[in-house]
DOFILO-224792 format. One record per residue (C-alpha): residue in one letter; x, z, y. Coordinates in nm, 2 decimals, always signed. Layout:
BEGIN
{residu: A; east: X; up: Z; north: Y}
...
//
This chain:
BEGIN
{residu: X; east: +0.00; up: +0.00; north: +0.00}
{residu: X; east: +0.08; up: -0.06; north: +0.37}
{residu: X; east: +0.11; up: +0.27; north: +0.51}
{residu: X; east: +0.09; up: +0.35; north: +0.88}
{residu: X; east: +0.19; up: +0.74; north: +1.04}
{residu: X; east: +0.22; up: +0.85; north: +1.35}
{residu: X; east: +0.35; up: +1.16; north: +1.48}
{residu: X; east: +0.71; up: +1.07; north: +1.39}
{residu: X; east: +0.82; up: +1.38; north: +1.59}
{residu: X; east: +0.72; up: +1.60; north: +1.35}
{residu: X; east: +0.94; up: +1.77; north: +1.06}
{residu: X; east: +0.66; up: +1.71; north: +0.85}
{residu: X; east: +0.60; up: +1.33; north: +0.91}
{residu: X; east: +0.92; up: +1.24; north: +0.82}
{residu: X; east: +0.89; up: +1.45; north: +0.48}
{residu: X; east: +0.57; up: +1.22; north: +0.45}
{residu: X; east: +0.76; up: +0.90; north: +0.48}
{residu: X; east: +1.01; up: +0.93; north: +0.28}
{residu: X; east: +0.76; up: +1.07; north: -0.01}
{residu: X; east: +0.55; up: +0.75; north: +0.03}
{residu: X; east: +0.84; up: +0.55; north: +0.02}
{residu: X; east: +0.99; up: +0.69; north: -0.28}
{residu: X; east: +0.65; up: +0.61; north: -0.43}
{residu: X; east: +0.69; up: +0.23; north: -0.35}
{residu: X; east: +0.44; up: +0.21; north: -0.09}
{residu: X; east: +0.57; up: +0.06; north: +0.24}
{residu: X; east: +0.58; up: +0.31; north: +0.52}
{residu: X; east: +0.53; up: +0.23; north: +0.93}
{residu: X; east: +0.57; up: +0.49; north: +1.23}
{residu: X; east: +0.38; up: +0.47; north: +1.57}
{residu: X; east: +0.51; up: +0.72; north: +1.78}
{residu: X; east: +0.52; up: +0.75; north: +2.14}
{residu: X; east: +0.85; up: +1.01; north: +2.19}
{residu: X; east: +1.15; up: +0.70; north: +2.23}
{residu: X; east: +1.40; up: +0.87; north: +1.97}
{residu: X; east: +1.16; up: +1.07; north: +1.78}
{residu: X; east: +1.33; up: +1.27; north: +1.47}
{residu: X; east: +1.19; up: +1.00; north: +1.20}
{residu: X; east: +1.29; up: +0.66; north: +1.41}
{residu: X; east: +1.63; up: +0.64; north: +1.25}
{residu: X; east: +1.49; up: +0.70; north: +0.85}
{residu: X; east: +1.57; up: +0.41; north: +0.63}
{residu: X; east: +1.24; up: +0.49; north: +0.46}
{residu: X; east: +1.07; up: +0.35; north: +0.76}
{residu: X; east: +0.98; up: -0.03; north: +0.76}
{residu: X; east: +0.92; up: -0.09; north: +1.13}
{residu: X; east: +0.90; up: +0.20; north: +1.41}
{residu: X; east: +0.63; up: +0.11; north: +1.70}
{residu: X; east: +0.65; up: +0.28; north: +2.02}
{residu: X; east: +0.29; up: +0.41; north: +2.13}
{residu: X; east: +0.20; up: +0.47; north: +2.48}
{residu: X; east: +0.09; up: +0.85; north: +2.50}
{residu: X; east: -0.27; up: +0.91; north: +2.39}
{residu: X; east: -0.29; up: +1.20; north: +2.59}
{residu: X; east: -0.19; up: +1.03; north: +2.90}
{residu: X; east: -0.31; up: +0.67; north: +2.85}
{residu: X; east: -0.60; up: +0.67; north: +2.58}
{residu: X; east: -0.76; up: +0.33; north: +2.57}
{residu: X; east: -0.32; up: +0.19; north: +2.58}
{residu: X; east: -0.29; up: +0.41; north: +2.26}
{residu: X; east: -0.59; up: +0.33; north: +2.04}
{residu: X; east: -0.51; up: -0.11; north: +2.12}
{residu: X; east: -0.16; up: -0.05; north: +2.07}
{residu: X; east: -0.26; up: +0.14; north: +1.74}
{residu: X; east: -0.52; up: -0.12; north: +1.65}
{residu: X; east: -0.30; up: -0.44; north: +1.70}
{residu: X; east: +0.02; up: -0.28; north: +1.50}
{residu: X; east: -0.31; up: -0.19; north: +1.17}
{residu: X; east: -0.40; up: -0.59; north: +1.24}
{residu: X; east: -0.07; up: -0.75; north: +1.24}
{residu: X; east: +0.09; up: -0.53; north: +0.98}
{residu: X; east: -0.24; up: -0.53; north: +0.73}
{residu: X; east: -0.24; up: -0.13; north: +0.71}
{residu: X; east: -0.44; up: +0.01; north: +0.42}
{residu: X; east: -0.40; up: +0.37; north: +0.50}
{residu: X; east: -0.31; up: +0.53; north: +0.83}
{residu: X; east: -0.20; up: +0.94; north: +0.83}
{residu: X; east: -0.23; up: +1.13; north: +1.15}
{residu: X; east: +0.03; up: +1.40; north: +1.16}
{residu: X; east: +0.02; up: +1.61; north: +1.47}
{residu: X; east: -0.24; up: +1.62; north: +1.79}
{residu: X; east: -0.26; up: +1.24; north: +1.82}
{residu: X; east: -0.51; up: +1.30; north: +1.55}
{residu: X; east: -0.79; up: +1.43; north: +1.79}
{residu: X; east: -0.75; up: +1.11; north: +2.00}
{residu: X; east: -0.75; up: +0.88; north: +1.67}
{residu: X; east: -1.06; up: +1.06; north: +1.57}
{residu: X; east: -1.24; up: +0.98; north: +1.88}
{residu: X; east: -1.26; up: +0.62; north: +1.83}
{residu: X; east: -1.15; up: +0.61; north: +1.44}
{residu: X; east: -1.46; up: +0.38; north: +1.30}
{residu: X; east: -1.32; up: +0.10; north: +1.53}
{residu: X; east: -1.01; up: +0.07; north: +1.33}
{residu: X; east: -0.96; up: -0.20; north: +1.07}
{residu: X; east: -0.83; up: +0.05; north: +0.77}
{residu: X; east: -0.90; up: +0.37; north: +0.60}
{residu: X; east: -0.80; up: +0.66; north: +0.83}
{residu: X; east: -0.73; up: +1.00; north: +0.66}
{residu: X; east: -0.93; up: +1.23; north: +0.92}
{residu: X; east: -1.23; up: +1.35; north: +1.00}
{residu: X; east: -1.48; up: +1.25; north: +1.31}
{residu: X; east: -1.39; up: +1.41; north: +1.63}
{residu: X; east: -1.68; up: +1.65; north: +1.65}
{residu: X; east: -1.58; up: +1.80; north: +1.27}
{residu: X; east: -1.21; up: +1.84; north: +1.38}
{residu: X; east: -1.30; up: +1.99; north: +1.68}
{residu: X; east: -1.49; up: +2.26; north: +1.55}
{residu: X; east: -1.17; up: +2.34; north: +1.33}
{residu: X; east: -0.95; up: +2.30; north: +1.59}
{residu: X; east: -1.12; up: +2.49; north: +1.86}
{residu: X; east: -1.03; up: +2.89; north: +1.78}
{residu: X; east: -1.36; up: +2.99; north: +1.89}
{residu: X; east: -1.57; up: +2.73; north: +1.71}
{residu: X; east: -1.37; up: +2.79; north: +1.42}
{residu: X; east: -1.41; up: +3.14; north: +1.37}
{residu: X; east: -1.79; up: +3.08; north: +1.46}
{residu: X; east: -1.76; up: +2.82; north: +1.13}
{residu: X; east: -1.62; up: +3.09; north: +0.92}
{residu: X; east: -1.89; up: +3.37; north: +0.96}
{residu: X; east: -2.14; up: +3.12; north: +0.92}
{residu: X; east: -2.06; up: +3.06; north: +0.59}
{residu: X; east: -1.95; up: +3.44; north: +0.48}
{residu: X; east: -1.58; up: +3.40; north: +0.51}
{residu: X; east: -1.34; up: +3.67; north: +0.66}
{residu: X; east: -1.18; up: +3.64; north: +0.98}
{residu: X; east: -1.13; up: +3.93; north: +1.22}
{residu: X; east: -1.36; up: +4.05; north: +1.48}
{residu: X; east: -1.34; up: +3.74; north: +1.77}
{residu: X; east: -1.48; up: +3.75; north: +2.11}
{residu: X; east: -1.50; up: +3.45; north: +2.38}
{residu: X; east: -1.36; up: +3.55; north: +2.66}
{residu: X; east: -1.50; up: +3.33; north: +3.00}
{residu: X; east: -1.43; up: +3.59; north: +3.28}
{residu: X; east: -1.31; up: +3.97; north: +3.38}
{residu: X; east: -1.62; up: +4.11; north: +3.23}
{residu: X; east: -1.57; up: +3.97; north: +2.89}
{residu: X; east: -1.21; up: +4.06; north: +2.87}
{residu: X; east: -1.28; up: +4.41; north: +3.01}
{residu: X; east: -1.59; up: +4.43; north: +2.76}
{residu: X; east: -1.28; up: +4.30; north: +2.47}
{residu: X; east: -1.05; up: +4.60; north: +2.58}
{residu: X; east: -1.33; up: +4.87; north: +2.59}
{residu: X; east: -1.45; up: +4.73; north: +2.19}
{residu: X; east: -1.07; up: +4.76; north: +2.06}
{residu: X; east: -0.76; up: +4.93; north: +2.13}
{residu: X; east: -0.53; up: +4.69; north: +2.01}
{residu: X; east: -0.63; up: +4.29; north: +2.05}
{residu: X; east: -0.45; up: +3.95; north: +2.08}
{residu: X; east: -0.53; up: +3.70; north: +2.31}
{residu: X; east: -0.54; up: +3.28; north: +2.31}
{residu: X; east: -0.65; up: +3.04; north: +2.43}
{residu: X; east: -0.94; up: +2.82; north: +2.22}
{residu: X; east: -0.72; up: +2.52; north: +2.25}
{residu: X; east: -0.36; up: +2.62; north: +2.20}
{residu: X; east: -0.05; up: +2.53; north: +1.95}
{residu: X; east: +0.26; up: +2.71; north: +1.82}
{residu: X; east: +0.13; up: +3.03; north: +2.00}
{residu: X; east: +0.30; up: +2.96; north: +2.25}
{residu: X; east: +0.08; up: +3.14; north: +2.53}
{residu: X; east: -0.08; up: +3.37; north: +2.29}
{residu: X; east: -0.04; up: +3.74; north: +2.38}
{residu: X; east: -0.02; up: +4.02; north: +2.13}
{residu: X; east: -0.09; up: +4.37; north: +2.20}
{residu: X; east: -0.08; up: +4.31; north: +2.58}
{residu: X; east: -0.18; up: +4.59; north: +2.87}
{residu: X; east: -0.56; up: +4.51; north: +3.01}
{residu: X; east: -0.29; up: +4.48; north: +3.34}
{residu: X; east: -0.08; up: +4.25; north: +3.16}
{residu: X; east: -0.38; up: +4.01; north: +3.05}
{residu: X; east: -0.54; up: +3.99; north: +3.39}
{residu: X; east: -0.25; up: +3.94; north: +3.52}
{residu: X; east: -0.18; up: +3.65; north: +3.31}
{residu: X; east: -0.51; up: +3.48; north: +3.19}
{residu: X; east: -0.68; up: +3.25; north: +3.46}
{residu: X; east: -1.05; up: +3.23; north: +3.33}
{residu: X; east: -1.34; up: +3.02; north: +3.36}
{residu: X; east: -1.59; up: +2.85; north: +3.11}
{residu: X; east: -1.41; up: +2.49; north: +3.07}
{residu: X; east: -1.08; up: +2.66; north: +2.97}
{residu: X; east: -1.22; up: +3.01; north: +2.79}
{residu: X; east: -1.00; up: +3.23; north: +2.56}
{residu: X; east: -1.05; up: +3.45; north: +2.26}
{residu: X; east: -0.98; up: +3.78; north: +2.18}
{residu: X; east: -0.95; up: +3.92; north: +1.85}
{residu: X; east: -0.89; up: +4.27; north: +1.69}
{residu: X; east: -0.53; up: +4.31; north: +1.63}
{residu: X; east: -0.49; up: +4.34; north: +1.23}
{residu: X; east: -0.14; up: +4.42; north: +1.13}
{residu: X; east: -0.05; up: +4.28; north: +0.78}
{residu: X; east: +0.21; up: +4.00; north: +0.68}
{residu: X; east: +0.16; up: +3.65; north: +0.78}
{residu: X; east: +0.06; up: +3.38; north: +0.57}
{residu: X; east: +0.05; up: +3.01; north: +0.63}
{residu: X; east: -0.15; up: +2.74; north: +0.42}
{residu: X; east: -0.17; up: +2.36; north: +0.42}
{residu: X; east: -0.41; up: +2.17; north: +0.17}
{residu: X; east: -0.48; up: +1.80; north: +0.08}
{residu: X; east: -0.84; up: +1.74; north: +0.04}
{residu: X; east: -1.17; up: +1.45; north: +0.01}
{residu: X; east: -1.46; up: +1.56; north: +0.06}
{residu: X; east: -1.48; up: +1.92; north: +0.03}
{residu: X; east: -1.21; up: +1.91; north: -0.28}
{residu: X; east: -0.84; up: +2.01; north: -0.27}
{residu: X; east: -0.63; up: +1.77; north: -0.46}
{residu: X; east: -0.31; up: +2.00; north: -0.33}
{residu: X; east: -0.21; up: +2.33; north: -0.18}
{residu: X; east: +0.02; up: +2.58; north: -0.10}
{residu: X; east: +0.05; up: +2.90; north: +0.10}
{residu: X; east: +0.44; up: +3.03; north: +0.23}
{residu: X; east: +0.46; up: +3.37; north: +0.42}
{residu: X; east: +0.59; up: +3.36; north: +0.78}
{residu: X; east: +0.91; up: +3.55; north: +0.82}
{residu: X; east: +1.11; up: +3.32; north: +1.09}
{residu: X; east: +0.99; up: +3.15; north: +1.35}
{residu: X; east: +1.03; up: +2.89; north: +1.68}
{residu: X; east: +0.91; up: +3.20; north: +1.95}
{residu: X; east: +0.60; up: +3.37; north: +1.79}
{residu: X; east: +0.39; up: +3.06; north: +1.61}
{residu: X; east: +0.59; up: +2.77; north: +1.42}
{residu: X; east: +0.75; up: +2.88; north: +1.11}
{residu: X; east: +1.10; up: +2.74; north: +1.00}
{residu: X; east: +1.15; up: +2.88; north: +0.66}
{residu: X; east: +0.98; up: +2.79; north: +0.39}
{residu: X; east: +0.88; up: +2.96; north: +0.02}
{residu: X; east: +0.56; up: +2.85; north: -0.21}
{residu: X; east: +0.34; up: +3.17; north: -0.31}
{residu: X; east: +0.07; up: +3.23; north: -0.53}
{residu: X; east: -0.22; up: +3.43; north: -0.37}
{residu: X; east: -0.56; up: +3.40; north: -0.53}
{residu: X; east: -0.75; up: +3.55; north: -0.27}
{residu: X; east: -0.63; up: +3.33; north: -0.01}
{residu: X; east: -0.67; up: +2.99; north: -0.23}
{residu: X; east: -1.03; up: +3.10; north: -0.28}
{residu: X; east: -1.06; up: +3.12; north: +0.09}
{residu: X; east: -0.96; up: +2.79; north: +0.13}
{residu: X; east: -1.11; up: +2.61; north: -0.14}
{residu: X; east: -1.47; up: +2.82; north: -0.02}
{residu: X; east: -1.43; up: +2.65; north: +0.35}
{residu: X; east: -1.33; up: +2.32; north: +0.26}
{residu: X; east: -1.65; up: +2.28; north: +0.02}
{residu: X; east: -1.84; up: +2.41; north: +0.27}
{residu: X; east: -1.73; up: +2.19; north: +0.52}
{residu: X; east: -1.69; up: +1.88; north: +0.27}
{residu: X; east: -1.38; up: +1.82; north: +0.47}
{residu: X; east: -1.13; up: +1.51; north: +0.40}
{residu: X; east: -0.78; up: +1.53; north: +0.56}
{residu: X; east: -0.48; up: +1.75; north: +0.59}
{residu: X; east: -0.58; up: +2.11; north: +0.68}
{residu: X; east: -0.37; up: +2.42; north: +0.71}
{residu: X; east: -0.50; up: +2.83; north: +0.84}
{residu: X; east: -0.29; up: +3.08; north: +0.97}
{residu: X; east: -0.41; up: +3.45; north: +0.78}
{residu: X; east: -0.30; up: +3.79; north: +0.79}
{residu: X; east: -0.27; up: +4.00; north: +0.48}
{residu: X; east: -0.28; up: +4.38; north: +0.48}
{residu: X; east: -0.12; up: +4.62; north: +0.35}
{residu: X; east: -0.42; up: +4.69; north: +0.10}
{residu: X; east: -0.46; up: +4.33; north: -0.01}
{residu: X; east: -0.77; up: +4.19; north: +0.23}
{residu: X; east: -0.75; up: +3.87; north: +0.42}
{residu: X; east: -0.86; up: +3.74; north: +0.73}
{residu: X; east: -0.80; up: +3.38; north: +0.86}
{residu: X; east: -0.67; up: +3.35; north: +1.21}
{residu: X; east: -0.75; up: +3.02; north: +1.34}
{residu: X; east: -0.68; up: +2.63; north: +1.17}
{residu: X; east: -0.49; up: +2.34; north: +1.20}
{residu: X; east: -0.71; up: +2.02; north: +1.09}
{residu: X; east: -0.36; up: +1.82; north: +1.06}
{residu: X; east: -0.02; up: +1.84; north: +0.87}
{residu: X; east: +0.23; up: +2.15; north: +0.92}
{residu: X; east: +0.50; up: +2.28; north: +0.71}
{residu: X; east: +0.36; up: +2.32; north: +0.40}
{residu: X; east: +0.44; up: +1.99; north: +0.37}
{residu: X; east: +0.80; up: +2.01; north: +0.27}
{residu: X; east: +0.72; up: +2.24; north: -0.02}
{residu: X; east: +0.48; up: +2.01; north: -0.22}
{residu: X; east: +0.65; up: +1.69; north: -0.12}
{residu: X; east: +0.90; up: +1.67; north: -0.44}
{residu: X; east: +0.61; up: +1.75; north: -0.69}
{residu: X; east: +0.60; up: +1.36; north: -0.86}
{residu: X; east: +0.19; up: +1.37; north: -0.79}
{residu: X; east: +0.23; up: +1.45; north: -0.43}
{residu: X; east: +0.17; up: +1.09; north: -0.29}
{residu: X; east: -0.15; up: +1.10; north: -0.55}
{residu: X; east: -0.31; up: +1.37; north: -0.40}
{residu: X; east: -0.36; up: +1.16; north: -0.09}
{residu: X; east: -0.48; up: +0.86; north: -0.28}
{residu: X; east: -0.68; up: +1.01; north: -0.53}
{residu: X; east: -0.99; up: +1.22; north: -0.45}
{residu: X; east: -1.07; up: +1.34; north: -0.84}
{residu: X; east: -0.71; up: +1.47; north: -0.89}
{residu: X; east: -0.65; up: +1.83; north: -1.02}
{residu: X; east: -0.53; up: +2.05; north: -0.75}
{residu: X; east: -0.10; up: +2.04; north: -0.73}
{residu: X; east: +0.09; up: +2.34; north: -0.60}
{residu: X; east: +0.41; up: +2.31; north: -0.52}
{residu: X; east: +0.66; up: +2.17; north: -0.84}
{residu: X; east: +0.93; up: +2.46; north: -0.86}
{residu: X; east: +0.99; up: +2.80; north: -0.62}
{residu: X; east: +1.26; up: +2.62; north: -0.42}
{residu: X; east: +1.31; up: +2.75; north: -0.07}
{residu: X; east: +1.39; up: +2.58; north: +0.26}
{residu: X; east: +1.42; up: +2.60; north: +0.62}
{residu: X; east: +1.50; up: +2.40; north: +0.89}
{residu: X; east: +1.84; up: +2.50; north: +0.95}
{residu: X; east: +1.92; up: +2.45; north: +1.34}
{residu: X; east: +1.65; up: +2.66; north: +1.42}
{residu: X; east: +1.70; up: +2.93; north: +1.20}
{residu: X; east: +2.04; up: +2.96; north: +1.45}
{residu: X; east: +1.90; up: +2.90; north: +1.73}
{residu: X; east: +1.58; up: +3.13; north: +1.70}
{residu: X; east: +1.60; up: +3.26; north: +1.37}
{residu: X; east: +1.92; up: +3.46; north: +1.41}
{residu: X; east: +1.88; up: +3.60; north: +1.69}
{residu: X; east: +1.53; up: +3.77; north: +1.62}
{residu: X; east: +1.68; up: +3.88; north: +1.27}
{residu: X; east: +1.97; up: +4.05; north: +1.43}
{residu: X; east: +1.70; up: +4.22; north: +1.69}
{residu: X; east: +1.47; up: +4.31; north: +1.44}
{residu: X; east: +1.69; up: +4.41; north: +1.21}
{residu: X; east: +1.66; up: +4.20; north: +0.95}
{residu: X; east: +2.00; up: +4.01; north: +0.91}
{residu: X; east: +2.04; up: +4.06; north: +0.52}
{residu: X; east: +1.73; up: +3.84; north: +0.48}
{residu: X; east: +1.80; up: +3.60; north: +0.70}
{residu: X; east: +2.13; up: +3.55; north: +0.48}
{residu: X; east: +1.99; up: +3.55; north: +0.20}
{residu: X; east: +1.70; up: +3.31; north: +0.31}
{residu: X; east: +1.96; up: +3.09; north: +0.50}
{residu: X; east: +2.19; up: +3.03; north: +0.22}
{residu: X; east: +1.99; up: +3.00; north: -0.05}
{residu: X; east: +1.70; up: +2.74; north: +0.15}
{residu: X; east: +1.78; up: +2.34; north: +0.16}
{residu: X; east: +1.74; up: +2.22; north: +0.51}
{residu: X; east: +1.42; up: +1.97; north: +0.53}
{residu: X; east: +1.58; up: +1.74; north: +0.71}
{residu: X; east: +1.92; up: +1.70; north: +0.52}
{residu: X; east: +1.86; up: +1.39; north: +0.28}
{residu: X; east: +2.22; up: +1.21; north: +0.16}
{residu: X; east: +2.00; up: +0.90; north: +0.09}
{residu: X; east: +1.86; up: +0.92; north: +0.44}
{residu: X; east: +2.12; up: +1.08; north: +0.67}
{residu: X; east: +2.08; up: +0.93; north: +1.03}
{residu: X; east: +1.74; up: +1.18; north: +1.10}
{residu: X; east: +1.99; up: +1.48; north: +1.07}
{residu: X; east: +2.23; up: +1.32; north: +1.22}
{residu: X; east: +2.04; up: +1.24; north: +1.55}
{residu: X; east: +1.77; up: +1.49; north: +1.54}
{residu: X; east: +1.92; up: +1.65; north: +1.89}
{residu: X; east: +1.79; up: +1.36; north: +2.03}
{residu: X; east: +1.46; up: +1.43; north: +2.01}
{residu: X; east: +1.52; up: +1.81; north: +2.14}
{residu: X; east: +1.73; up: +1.66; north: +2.44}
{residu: X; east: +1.42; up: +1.47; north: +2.54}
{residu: X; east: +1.19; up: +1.77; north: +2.49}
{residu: X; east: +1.44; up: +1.97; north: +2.69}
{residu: X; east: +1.36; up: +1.66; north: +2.97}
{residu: X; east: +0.98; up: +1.68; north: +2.97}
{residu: X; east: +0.98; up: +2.08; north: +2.99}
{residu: X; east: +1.21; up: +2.05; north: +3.30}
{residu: X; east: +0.99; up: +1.81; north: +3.45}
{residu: X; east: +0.62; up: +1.92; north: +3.35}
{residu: X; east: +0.79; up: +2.30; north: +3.42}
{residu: X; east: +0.68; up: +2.41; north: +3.07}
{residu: X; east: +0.84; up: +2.58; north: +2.78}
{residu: X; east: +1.05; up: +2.34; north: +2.55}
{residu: X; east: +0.75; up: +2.46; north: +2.26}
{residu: X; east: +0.48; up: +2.32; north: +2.49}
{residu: X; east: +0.68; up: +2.02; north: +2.56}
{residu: X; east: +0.70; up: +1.91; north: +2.22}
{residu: X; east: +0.32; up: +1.82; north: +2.22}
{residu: X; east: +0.27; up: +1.77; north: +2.63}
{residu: X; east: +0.19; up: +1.43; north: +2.56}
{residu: X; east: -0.02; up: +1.42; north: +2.24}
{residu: X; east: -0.22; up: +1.73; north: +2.23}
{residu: X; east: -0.60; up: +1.74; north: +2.30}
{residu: X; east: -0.81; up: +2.04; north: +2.44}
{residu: X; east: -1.13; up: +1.97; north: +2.42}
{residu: X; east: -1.15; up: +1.71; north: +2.68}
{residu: X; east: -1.41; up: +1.39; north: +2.64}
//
């Protein structure tokens, strides 16, 4: 098959395009980041550069739809937030496109609408409240003593606040109905992340990986499959229930006596990726909808390795926690190190050099810069 992803930025796409490559399937990339962190792979047929969907929508969905005509695409993959914009438009495109309608992925991707999603049908998250304006923050910090705040469209947590002073939070937020927030009840526990391949409300693969190291306080960086039950039952409960088709991942906390609560969802790709990708029915489980669920082939562990130095490190060393970070960092493989497919390690600073550009110039954290010009928050 003709396969076309975009998000080539992503740590995650490029662990997708060399899986369906080593399938035998040819593999394209529309991106719009010049010198994204899959543009060099060999596994790669042709790269197209995108114009922005975030910045120039009707640009982006022609330029997708005349690189599916001319290249007779069978399949294209969102990866990362471009997904939203694909969604928007996606019956006008001449192929199959693994994602949901915009209205279903916004529901997921929308913290508030989510969690609203997840009592409806029984399932545990933690107590949420939509906050719009002083009131309803004050009204969060009278109901609980310990909260976090986000906003309903936000990534990476990179402005969530945990634990913050009522004066810290009003102080910070800047409210009002078209840009709301929520506030849930702090639950401590340990984190767990998940990412799932499912048609139609069934999962044809999964894993969950506990979140030890990470990019500031959201994206993860190392990486080790583990069974939990309770969690996979969560899952498989919401995706029936929603009869959803696409890549899907949840953030939950676990305490200490075993219960589970989901924080908030990601309809795309994430991490998980990387753990399932060598299992020899991984490409399958995107292809074929009555497949057995796959979990990841072996317990292997991995990491991306430049940021376990460059963030990694220095948290363990602050929270005192440098034995496991040697342990984890000498005994993971990094995700982007392939000796068949070298150049993406070789010139992955390139892609951090231009999100160090785009943060100086939009005045935003390098995090937020890495999606400035793909994400979507709600807008029409």
């Amino acid at each position: 098959m003709n396969i076309l992803l975009t998000g080539g930025r992503a740590l995650a796409t490029l662990e997708l395009a060399r899986a369906f490559h080593r399938a035998g399937h040819t593999v394209f990339m529309a991106e719009s980041l010049r010198g994204h962190l899959s543009q060099p792979s060999n596994a790669i047929k042709a790269n197209f550069v995108v114009p922005a969907p975030r910045l120039s929508p009707d640009a982006f969905f022609v330029a997708l739809k005349n690189i599916i005509e001319e290249n007779k695409v069978d399949l294209l993959i969102p990866t990362c937030e471009e997904i939203f914009h694909i969604a928007m438009r996606r019956e006008e495109l001449p192929c199959t496109v693994f994602a949901e309608p915009i209205k279903k992925l916004d529901g997921l991707h929308n913290k508030w609408k989510f969690v609203l999603n997840a009592v409806e049908h029984g399932l545990s998250v933690p107590e949420t409240m939509l906050v719009t304006n002083m009131d309803t923050l004050y009204h969060a910090y009278a109901h609980w003593k310990e909260l976090v705040l986000k906003p309903t469209y936000s990534r990476f947590a990179a402005r969530t606040l945990i634990l913050p002073s009522l004066k810290q939070a009003s102080s910070t937020l800047t409210l009002h109905s078209r840009s709301p927030w929520v506030a849930q009840h702090y639950i401590k526990g340990t984190e767990i992340c998940t990412y799932s391949i499912c048609h139609n409300g069934r999962i044809t693969a999964h894993t969950a990986y506990p979140s030890v190291f990470t990019a500031g306080r959201g994206a993860t960086i190392a990486y080790q499959h583990v069974d939990n039950p309770a969690i996979f039952k969560w899952v498989k409960n919401f995706v029936a229930r929603n009869r959803f088709t696409g890549q899907i991942a949840f953030d939950f906390i676990q305490t200490d006596d075993g219960q589970i609560y989901a924080l908030e969802c990601n309809p795309r790709a994430t991490s998980g990726v990387h753990l399932l990708a060598s299992h020899p029915q991984f490409v399958e489980a995107f292809l074929n909808p009555q497949m057995e669920c796959i979990t990841p082939a072996d317990n292997g562990s991995y990491m991306l390795s430049s940021a376990m130095l460059i963030y990694g490190l220095p948290e363990a060393y602050k929270n005192k926690n440098i034995k496991q970070w040697v342990k984890t960092f000498f005994t993971s493989s990094d995700v982007i190190l392939n000796f068949r497919d070298p150049l993406p390690l070789l010139l992955q600073f390139r892609s951090l050099l231009a999100y160090m550009k785009i943060a100086r110039d939009k005045e935003i954290s390098p995090l937020e810069a890495v999606t400035f010009d793909i994400e979507w928050n709600g807008e029409e």
